[in-house]
C-alpha positions in Angstrom: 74.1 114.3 105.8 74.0 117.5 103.7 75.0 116.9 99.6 78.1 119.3 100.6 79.6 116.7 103.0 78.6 113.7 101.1 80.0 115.3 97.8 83.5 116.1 100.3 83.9 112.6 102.0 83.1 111.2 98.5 85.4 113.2 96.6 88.3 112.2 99.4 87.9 108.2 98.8 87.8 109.3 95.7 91.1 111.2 95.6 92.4 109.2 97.9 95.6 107.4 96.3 95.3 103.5 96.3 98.8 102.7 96.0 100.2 104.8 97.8 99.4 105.7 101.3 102.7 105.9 102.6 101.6 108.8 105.7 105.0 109.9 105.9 105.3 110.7 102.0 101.4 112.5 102.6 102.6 114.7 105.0 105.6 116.1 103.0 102.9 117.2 100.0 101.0 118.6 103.1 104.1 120.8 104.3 105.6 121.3 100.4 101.8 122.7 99.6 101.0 124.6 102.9 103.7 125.6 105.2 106.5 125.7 102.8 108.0 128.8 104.1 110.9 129.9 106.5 108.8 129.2 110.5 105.5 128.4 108.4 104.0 125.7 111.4 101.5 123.5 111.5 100.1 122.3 114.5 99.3 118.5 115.8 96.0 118.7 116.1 95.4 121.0 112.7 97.5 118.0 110.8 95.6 115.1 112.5 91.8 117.0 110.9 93.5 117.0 107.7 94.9 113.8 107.1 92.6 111.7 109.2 89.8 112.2 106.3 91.8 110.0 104.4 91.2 107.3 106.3 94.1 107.4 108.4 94.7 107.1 112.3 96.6 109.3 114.9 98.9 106.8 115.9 100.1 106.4 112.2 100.2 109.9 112.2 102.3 109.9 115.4 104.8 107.1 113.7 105.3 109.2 110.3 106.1 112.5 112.0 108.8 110.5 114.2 110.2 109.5 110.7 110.1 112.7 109.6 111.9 114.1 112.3 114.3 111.3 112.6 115.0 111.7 108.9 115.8 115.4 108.9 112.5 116.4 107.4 110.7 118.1 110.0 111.0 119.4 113.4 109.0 119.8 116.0 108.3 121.5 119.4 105.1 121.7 122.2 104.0 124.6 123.3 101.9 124.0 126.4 99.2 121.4 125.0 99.8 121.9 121.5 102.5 120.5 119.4 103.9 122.2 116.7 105.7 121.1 113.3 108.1 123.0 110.8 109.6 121.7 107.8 113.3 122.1 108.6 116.0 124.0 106.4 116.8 120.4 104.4 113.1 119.9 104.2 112.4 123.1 102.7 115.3 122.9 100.6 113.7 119.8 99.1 110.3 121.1 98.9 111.2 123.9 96.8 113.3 121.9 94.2 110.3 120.3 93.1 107.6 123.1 93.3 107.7 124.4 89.8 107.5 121.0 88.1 104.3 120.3 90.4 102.7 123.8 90.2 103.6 124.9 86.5 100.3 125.4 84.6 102.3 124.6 81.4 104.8 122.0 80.9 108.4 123.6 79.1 109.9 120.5 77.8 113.3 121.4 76.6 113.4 120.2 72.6 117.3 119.5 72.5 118.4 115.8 74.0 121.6 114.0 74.0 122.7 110.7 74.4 125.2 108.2 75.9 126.2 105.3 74.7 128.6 103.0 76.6 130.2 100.4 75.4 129.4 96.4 76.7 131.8 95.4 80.1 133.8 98.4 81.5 131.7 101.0 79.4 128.6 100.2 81.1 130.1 101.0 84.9 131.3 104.5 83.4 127.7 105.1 82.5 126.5 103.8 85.6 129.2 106.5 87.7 128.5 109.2 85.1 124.9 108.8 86.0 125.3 109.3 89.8 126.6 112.4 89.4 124.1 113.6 86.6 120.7 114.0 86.0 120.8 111.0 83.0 117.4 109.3 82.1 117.8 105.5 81.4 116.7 103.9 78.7 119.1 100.9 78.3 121.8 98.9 80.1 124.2 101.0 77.6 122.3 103.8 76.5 121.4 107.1 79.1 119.6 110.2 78.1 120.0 114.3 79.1 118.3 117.5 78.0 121.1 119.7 76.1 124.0 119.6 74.4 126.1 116.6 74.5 129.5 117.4 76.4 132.8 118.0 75.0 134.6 115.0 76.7 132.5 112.1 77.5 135.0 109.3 79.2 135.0 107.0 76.4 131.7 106.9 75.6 129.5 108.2 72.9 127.9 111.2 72.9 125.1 111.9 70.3 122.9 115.3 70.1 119.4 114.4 69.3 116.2 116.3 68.3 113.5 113.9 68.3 110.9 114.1 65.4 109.8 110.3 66.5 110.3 107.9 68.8 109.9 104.0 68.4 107.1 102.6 71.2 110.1 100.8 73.2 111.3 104.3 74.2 107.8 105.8 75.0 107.4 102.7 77.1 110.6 103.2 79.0 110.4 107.0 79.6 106.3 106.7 79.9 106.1 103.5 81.8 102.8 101.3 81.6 101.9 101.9 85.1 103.1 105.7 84.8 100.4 105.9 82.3 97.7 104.0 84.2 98.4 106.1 87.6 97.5 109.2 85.3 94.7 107.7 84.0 93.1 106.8 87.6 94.2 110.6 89.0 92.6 112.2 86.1 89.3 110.3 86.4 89.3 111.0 89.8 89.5 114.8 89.5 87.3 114.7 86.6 84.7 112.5 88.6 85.4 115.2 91.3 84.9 118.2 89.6 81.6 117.1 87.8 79.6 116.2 91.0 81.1 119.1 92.9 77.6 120.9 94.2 77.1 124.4 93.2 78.0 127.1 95.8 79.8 124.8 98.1 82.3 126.3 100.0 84.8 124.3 102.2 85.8 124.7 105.5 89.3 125.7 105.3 90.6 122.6 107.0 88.6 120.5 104.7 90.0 122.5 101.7 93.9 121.5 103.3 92.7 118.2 103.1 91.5 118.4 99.7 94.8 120.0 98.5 97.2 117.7 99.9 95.1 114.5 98.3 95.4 116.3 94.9 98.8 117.3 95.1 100.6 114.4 96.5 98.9 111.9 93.8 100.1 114.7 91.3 103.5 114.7 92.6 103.6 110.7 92.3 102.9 111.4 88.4 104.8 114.3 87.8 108.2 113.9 89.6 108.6 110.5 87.9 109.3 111.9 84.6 110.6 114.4 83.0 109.1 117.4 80.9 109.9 115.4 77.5 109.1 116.6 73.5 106.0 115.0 72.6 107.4 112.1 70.4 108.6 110.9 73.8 105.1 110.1 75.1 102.9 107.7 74.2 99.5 107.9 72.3 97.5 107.2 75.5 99.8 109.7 77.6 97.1 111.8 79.7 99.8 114.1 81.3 98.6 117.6 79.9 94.6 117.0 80.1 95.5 116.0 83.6 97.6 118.6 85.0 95.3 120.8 83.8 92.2 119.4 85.7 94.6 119.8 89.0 95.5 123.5 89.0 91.8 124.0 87.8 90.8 122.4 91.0 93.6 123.7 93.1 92.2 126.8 92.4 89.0 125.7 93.9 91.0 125.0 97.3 92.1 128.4 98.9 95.3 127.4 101.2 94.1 127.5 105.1 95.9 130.7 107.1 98.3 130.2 109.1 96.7 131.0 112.0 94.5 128.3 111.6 97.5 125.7 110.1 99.5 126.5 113.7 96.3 126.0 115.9 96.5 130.0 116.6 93.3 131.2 115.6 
Protein backbone atom coordinates (compact mmCIF):
# COMPACT_ATOMS: atom_id res chain seq x y z
CA UNK A 1 0.00 0.00 0.00
CA UNK A 2 1.47 3.36 -1.33
CA UNK A 3 1.61 6.48 1.58
CA UNK A 4 -1.05 8.15 -1.09
CA UNK A 5 -3.68 5.54 -0.43
CA UNK A 6 -2.96 4.88 3.15
CA UNK A 7 -2.99 8.79 3.76
CA UNK A 8 -6.75 8.60 1.51
CA UNK A 9 -8.43 5.62 3.38
CA UNK A 10 -7.03 7.16 6.56
CA UNK A 11 -8.14 10.51 6.05
CA UNK A 12 -11.88 8.97 5.09
CA UNK A 13 -12.29 7.09 8.64
CA UNK A 14 -11.09 9.97 9.61
CA UNK A 15 -13.63 12.30 8.01
CA UNK A 16 -16.01 9.96 8.23
CA UNK A 17 -18.91 11.44 10.53
CA UNK A 18 -19.67 9.16 13.71
CA UNK A 19 -22.98 10.27 14.39
CA UNK A 20 -24.29 10.57 11.65
CA UNK A 21 -24.28 8.09 8.81
CA UNK A 22 -27.69 8.54 7.79
CA UNK A 23 -26.80 7.30 3.68
CA UNK A 24 -29.75 9.03 2.58
CA UNK A 25 -28.77 12.48 4.25
CA UNK A 26 -24.91 11.59 2.48
CA UNK A 27 -26.17 11.37 -0.68
CA UNK A 28 -28.03 14.74 -0.75
CA UNK A 29 -24.41 16.62 0.26
CA UNK A 30 -23.19 14.35 -2.62
CA UNK A 31 -25.84 15.80 -5.24
CA UNK A 32 -26.03 19.53 -3.39
CA UNK A 33 -21.94 19.54 -3.92
CA UNK A 34 -21.70 17.74 -7.37
CA UNK A 35 -24.53 17.55 -9.64
CA UNK A 36 -26.50 20.50 -8.30
CA UNK A 37 -27.51 21.72 -11.64
CA UNK A 38 -30.56 21.58 -13.99
CA UNK A 39 -29.91 17.46 -15.82
CA UNK A 40 -26.44 17.30 -13.83
CA UNK A 41 -26.52 13.05 -13.39
CA UNK A 42 -24.83 10.87 -11.64
CA UNK A 43 -24.63 7.41 -12.35
CA UNK A 44 -25.18 4.16 -10.07
CA UNK A 45 -22.14 2.81 -10.32
CA UNK A 46 -20.11 6.34 -10.07
CA UNK A 47 -22.18 6.95 -6.62
CA UNK A 48 -21.67 3.37 -5.23
CA UNK A 49 -17.18 4.17 -5.75
CA UNK A 50 -17.88 7.23 -3.91
CA UNK A 51 -19.80 6.49 -1.02
CA UNK A 52 -18.76 2.88 -0.51
CA UNK A 53 -15.21 4.27 0.92
CA UNK A 54 -17.10 5.27 3.78
CA UNK A 55 -17.69 2.23 4.81
CA UNK A 56 -20.96 1.76 3.43
CA UNK A 57 -22.63 -1.13 1.29
CA UNK A 58 -24.63 -1.16 -2.05
CA UNK A 59 -27.62 -2.50 -0.75
CA UNK A 60 -27.84 0.50 1.76
CA UNK A 61 -27.08 2.47 -1.07
CA UNK A 62 -29.95 0.88 -2.99
CA UNK A 63 -32.42 1.50 0.24
CA UNK A 64 -31.43 5.44 0.47
CA UNK A 65 -31.90 6.20 -3.18
CA UNK A 66 -35.50 4.47 -2.92
CA UNK A 67 -36.09 7.06 -0.16
CA UNK A 68 -34.87 9.63 -2.07
CA UNK A 69 -36.92 9.02 -4.79
CA UNK A 70 -39.96 8.14 -2.77
CA UNK A 71 -39.43 11.39 -0.91
CA UNK A 72 -39.32 13.70 -3.98
CA UNK A 73 -35.56 14.11 -3.75
CA UNK A 74 -34.20 12.50 -6.65
CA UNK A 75 -35.18 10.74 -9.77
CA UNK A 76 -33.93 8.20 -11.56
CA UNK A 77 -33.81 6.33 -14.86
CA UNK A 78 -31.55 3.15 -16.55
CA UNK A 79 -30.20 3.48 -19.53
CA UNK A 80 -29.20 0.02 -20.92
CA UNK A 81 -26.95 -1.38 -17.85
CA UNK A 82 -26.41 1.82 -16.23
CA UNK A 83 -28.64 3.69 -13.91
CA UNK A 84 -28.82 7.10 -13.74
CA UNK A 85 -29.78 9.72 -10.85
CA UNK A 86 -30.87 13.56 -10.97
CA UNK A 87 -31.69 15.64 -8.19
CA UNK A 88 -35.25 16.64 -9.15
CA UNK A 89 -36.69 20.35 -9.40
CA UNK A 90 -37.76 20.17 -5.33
CA UNK A 91 -34.43 18.69 -4.70
CA UNK A 92 -32.56 21.33 -6.37
CA UNK A 93 -34.67 23.85 -5.00
CA UNK A 94 -33.55 22.71 -1.64
CA UNK A 95 -30.02 22.37 -2.43
CA UNK A 96 -29.64 25.72 -3.48
CA UNK A 97 -31.29 27.43 -0.41
CA UNK A 98 -28.53 26.28 1.64
CA UNK A 99 -25.47 26.65 -0.62
CA UNK A 100 -24.23 29.99 0.34
CA UNK A 101 -24.39 29.30 4.14
CA UNK A 102 -22.21 26.04 3.42
CA UNK A 103 -19.88 27.58 0.75
CA UNK A 104 -19.36 31.19 2.08
CA UNK A 105 -15.64 31.75 2.92
CA UNK A 106 -16.84 34.50 5.39
CA UNK A 107 -19.64 34.30 7.66
CA UNK A 108 -22.06 37.89 7.33
CA UNK A 109 -23.81 37.76 10.55
CA UNK A 110 -26.41 40.38 10.48
CA UNK A 111 -25.67 42.82 13.80
CA UNK A 112 -29.48 43.94 14.26
CA UNK A 113 -31.82 41.25 16.32
CA UNK A 114 -35.21 41.35 17.70
CA UNK A 115 -37.22 39.72 20.12
CA UNK A 116 -40.53 38.20 21.13
CA UNK A 117 -41.82 37.86 24.11
CA UNK A 118 -45.16 36.08 24.84
CA UNK A 119 -46.90 36.15 27.58
CA UNK A 120 -47.52 32.72 30.02
CA UNK A 121 -50.93 30.44 28.75
CA UNK A 122 -52.42 31.79 25.45
CA UNK A 123 -49.22 34.05 24.64
CA UNK A 124 -47.07 31.16 24.34
CA UNK A 125 -49.31 29.21 21.43
CA UNK A 126 -49.17 32.75 19.43
CA UNK A 127 -45.45 32.47 19.62
CA UNK A 128 -45.54 28.95 18.81
CA UNK A 129 -47.96 29.79 15.33
CA UNK A 130 -45.85 33.03 14.75
CA UNK A 131 -42.96 30.77 14.66
CA UNK A 132 -44.25 28.34 12.01
CA UNK A 133 -44.56 30.77 9.76
CA UNK A 134 -41.19 32.59 10.44
CA UNK A 135 -37.76 32.04 10.67
CA UNK A 136 -37.71 32.67 14.74
CA UNK A 137 -34.74 31.19 16.81
CA UNK A 138 -35.87 29.82 20.21
CA UNK A 139 -34.47 30.53 23.18
CA UNK A 140 -37.27 30.14 25.71
CA UNK A 141 -40.80 28.69 26.21
CA UNK A 142 -41.80 32.59 25.88
CA UNK A 143 -39.07 34.21 24.42
CA UNK A 144 -38.13 33.71 20.19
CA UNK A 145 -35.46 35.49 18.39
CA UNK A 146 -35.07 37.15 14.44
CA UNK A 147 -32.43 39.08 12.58
CA UNK A 148 -33.99 42.69 11.89
CA UNK A 149 -36.18 45.01 12.85
CA UNK A 150 -38.90 44.09 15.15
CA UNK A 151 -42.44 44.35 13.32
CA UNK A 152 -44.94 46.99 13.60
CA UNK A 153 -47.84 44.77 14.92
CA UNK A 154 -46.78 41.80 16.85
CA UNK A 155 -50.23 39.89 18.07
CA UNK A 156 -50.01 40.72 21.48
CA UNK A 157 -46.74 40.05 22.14
CA UNK A 158 -43.67 42.02 22.78
CA UNK A 159 -41.46 43.07 20.47
CA UNK A 160 -37.97 44.35 21.46
CA UNK A 161 -35.06 45.55 18.92
CA UNK A 162 -31.74 44.34 20.21
CA UNK A 163 -28.07 45.01 19.38
CA UNK A 164 -26.16 42.70 21.44
CA UNK A 165 -22.82 44.00 23.01
CA UNK A 166 -23.03 40.73 25.49
CA UNK A 167 -24.73 37.86 26.00
CA UNK A 168 -25.22 35.91 29.47
CA UNK A 169 -23.76 31.94 28.95
CA UNK A 170 -27.54 30.57 29.15
CA UNK A 171 -28.11 32.16 25.69
CA UNK A 172 -24.70 31.14 24.17
CA UNK A 173 -25.68 27.67 25.41
CA UNK A 174 -29.05 27.79 23.74
CA UNK A 175 -28.10 29.29 20.35
CA UNK A 176 -24.48 27.35 20.56
CA UNK A 177 -25.56 24.10 22.00
CA UNK A 178 -22.96 21.84 24.02
CA UNK A 179 -22.99 19.16 21.44
CA UNK A 180 -23.10 21.86 18.52
CA UNK A 181 -19.78 22.94 19.90
CA UNK A 182 -18.35 19.49 20.36
CA UNK A 183 -19.40 18.25 16.71
CA UNK A 184 -17.20 21.41 15.55
CA UNK A 185 -14.59 20.55 17.62
CA UNK A 186 -14.29 16.72 16.29
CA UNK A 187 -14.76 18.15 12.37
CA UNK A 188 -12.13 20.56 12.79
CA UNK A 189 -9.63 18.11 14.32
CA UNK A 190 -10.43 15.95 11.75
CA UNK A 191 -9.61 18.31 8.83
CA UNK A 192 -6.72 19.62 10.66
CA UNK A 193 -5.42 15.90 11.34
CA UNK A 194 -6.14 15.61 7.48
CA UNK A 195 -4.51 18.39 6.14
CA UNK A 196 -1.21 17.93 8.18
CA UNK A 197 -0.47 14.27 7.12
CA UNK A 198 -1.71 14.97 3.62
CA UNK A 199 1.61 13.70 1.51
CA UNK A 200 3.23 16.10 -0.77
CA UNK A 201 2.26 15.95 -4.46
CA UNK A 202 -0.53 13.62 -4.10
CA UNK A 203 -3.08 13.96 -6.48
CA UNK A 204 -6.50 12.16 -6.21
CA UNK A 205 -8.26 10.21 -8.50
CA UNK A 206 -11.19 12.20 -9.37
CA UNK A 207 -13.64 9.73 -7.93
CA UNK A 208 -11.64 9.58 -4.72
CA UNK A 209 -11.60 13.40 -4.62
CA UNK A 210 -15.93 13.17 -4.90
CA UNK A 211 -15.51 11.06 -2.06
CA UNK A 212 -13.41 13.28 -0.24
CA UNK A 213 -15.74 16.26 -0.84
CA UNK A 214 -18.91 14.86 0.12
CA UNK A 215 -17.39 13.54 3.65
CA UNK A 216 -16.23 17.24 4.18
CA UNK A 217 -19.23 18.87 3.22
CA UNK A 218 -21.93 16.86 4.66
CA UNK A 219 -20.25 16.99 8.31
CA UNK A 220 -19.98 20.83 7.52
CA UNK A 221 -23.52 21.05 6.66
CA UNK A 222 -24.45 19.13 10.01
CA UNK A 223 -22.52 22.22 11.86
CA UNK A 224 -23.46 24.98 9.73
CA UNK A 225 -27.19 24.66 8.89
CA UNK A 226 -27.97 24.20 12.67
CA UNK A 227 -27.30 27.75 13.49
CA UNK A 228 -27.41 30.78 12.35
CA UNK A 229 -24.78 33.46 11.26
CA UNK A 230 -24.98 35.17 14.81
CA UNK A 231 -22.82 38.58 16.25
CA UNK A 232 -20.14 37.22 18.16
CA UNK A 233 -21.44 37.90 21.78
CA UNK A 234 -23.84 35.08 20.74
CA UNK A 235 -21.20 32.35 20.71
CA UNK A 236 -19.45 30.91 23.23
CA UNK A 237 -15.73 31.24 24.34
CA UNK A 238 -14.88 27.64 23.01
CA UNK A 239 -16.99 28.28 19.68
CA UNK A 240 -14.56 26.86 16.88
CA UNK A 241 -17.05 27.91 13.88
CA UNK A 242 -14.64 30.36 12.01
CA UNK A 243 -11.18 28.47 12.49
CA UNK A 244 -13.22 25.60 11.16
CA UNK A 245 -14.95 26.76 8.13
CA UNK A 246 -11.92 27.96 7.18
CA UNK A 247 -9.93 24.63 7.31
CA UNK A 248 -13.02 23.27 4.93
CA UNK A 249 -12.93 25.60 1.93
CA UNK A 250 -8.98 25.38 2.32
CA UNK A 251 -9.33 21.76 1.72
CA UNK A 252 -12.22 21.91 -0.58
CA UNK A 253 -10.02 23.64 -2.60
CA UNK A 254 -7.69 20.72 -2.58
CA UNK A 255 -10.70 18.54 -4.06
CA UNK A 256 -11.32 19.52 -7.80
CA UNK A 257 -15.25 18.46 -8.41
CA UNK A 258 -15.16 15.14 -10.79
CA UNK A 259 -16.62 15.99 -14.62
CA UNK A 260 -19.55 15.12 -15.51
CA UNK A 261 -18.68 12.79 -17.82
CA UNK A 262 -17.15 10.84 -15.31
CA UNK A 263 -20.13 11.59 -12.38
CA UNK A 264 -22.80 10.11 -15.29
CA UNK A 265 -20.58 6.96 -16.06
CA UNK A 266 -20.01 8.66 -19.70
CA UNK A 267 -16.45 8.95 -20.01
Amino acid sequence: MTNQSSWFETAVADLVDPQDQRVWSIIVSLFGDMAQEPGAQISGGALTQIIEPMGIKPEAIRVALHRLRKDGWIESDRIGRVSRHVLSEFGRTQSAAVTPRIYARDSAPVEHWHLLIAEDGTGTQVLEDVMLSDDYIPIGRNIAMRAGAAPLQAEGLLALDISPQTAPKWIQDRLCPPELRASCRALLTAVQNAAKTHPEEWTPTPLQSATLRTLLVHRWRRVVLRQPDLPAAFYPPDWVGPACRNSIIRMLDLLPRPSAAILSGSG
